[in-house]
N, C-alpha and C positions, 0 to 999 in steps of 0.2 A: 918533415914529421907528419905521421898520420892522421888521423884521428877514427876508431874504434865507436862504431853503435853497435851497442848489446839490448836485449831485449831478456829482460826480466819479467818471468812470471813464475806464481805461487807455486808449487807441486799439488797442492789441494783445493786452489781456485784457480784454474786456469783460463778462467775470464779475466781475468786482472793482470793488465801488462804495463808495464813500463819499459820505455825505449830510451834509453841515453849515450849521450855523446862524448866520449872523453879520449882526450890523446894520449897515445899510445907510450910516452916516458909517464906519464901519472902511473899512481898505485894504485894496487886491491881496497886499500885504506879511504881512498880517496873517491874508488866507486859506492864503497860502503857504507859510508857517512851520506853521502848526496843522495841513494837511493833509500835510504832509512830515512830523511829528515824530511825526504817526498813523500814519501806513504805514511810520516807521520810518529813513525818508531826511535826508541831511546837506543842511540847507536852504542852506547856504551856498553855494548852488554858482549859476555864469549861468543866469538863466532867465527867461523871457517870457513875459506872456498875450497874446493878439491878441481884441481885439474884434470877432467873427465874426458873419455870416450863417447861415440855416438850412442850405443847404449845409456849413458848418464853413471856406469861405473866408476867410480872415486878411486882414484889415486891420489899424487902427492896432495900435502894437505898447506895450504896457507892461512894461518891462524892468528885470530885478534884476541886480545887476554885470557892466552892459553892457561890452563891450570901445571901446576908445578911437574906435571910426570911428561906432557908436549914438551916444557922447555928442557929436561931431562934428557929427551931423547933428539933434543936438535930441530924442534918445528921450525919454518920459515914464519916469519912475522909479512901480514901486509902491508905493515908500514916500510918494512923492506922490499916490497916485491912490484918491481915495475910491469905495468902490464904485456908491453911488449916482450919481456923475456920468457913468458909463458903461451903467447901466441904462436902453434906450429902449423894452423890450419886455417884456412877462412872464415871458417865457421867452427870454431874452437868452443867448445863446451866448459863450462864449470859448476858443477852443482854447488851450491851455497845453504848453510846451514844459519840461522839467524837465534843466538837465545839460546844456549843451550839447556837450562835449567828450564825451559819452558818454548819449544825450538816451533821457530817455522820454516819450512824448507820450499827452496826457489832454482828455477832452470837457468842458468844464466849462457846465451848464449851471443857469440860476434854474427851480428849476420849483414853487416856491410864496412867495407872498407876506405875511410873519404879523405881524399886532400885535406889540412889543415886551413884553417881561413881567421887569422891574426885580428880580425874583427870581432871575433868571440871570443867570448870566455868560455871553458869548461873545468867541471863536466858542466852539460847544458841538458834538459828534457827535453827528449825530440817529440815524445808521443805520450797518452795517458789512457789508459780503456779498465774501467772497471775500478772500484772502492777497496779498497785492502781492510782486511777483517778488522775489525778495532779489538783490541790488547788491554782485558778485565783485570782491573787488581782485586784477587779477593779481599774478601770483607773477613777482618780476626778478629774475634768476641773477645772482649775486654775481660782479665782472670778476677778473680777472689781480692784482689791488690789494688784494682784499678779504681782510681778516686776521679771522678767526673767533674773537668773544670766550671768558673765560676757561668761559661758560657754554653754548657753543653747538659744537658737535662735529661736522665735517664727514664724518665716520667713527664710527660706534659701535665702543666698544672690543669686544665681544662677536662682532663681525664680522672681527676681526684674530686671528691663530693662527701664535702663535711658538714655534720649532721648539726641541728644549733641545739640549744640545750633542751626545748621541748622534746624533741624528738627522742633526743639520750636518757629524758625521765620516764618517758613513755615503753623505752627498751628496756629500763633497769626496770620497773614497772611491772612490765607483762613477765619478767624472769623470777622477780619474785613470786609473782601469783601463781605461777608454775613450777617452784620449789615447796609451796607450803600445799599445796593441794596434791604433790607426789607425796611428802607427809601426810596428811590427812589418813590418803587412800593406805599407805602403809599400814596407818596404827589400825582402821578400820579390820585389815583383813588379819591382823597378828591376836585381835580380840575375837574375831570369829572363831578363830581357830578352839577358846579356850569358852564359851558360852556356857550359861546353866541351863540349856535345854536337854542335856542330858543326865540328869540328878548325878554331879560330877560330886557331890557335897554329902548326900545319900550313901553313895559307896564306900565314905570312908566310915 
């Protein structure tokens, strides 16, 4: 039995390689899992290999929780798909599609062929070069609906500053004194208007 090193790297950061070892009756399934739990990523998620040309052109597709219109049309599953049945070349390409709701895409290529050795386990990490992107979960503003537990504070209390009762007499205070003096001034000018400096009395 063989064993199969592929060297996985990102289509968008091609600094970041991973080299692993797995023999050649394991599955797509079984690279997939190993190389996502490496870099860190939630394997659970739709994902595809395609059996590719030297270009990196996709053909057949082998797919992990395909959506209902793949299983439709007859996709292969990775957890069916032995490696070696899709090996035609030395250096056998597969581009890999990671996520599809939110995809990252990867080169996956065989680039050595090794005796088996009963002493390992695989799949195994041969090699490691470069940090794989870390995977943000947005942040969703909570609706009209959402009631904030007894642990979680929409408001720091440190942030709120309540006034003691001086203060609030002093406010009602000044609001008064500045409602009877807009009075005041009102009556003041609605009497000008009608004065007896014009023998208004005289006239009649």
């Amino acid at each position: 039995m063989a064993v199969y090193r592929f060297r996985i790297s990102f289509e968008d950061y091609d600094e970041v390689i991973r080299e692993i070892d797995i023999k050649s009756n394991q599955t797509f399934k079984d690279l997939h899992f190993f190389f996502l739990t490496k870099i860190g990523y939630d394997p659970e998620k739709s994902s595809s290999f395609y059996v590719s040309n030297d270009q990196w052109i996709k053909n057949e597709e082998l797919a992990y929780l395909p959506n209902q219109r793949k299983i439709d049309n007859g996709v292969a599953l990775i957890e069916n798909s032995r490696l070696s049945k899709f090996i035609d070349d030395p250096h056998q390409k597969f581009y890999y599609i990671y996520n599809f709701e939110k995809p990252y895409e990867f080169h996956v290529q065989l680039i050595k062929i090794l005796d088996n050795d009963p002493t390992k386990e695989f799949p195994s990490l041969f090699k490691a070069i470069g940090e794989a992107p870390k995977i943000f979960v947005p942040f969703i503003a909570p609706d009209d609906d959402y009631v904030a537990g007894d642990d979680e504070d929409l408001v720091d209390d440190d942030d709120v500053v309540i006034a003691d009762e001086g203060e609030l007499e002093g406010l009602n205070t000044d609001t008064e004194g500045e409602e009877e003096s807009d009075e005041e001034s009102s009556d003041d000018d609605f009497a000008g208007e009608f004065s007896d400096s014009e023998d208004y009395d005289d006239r009649d």
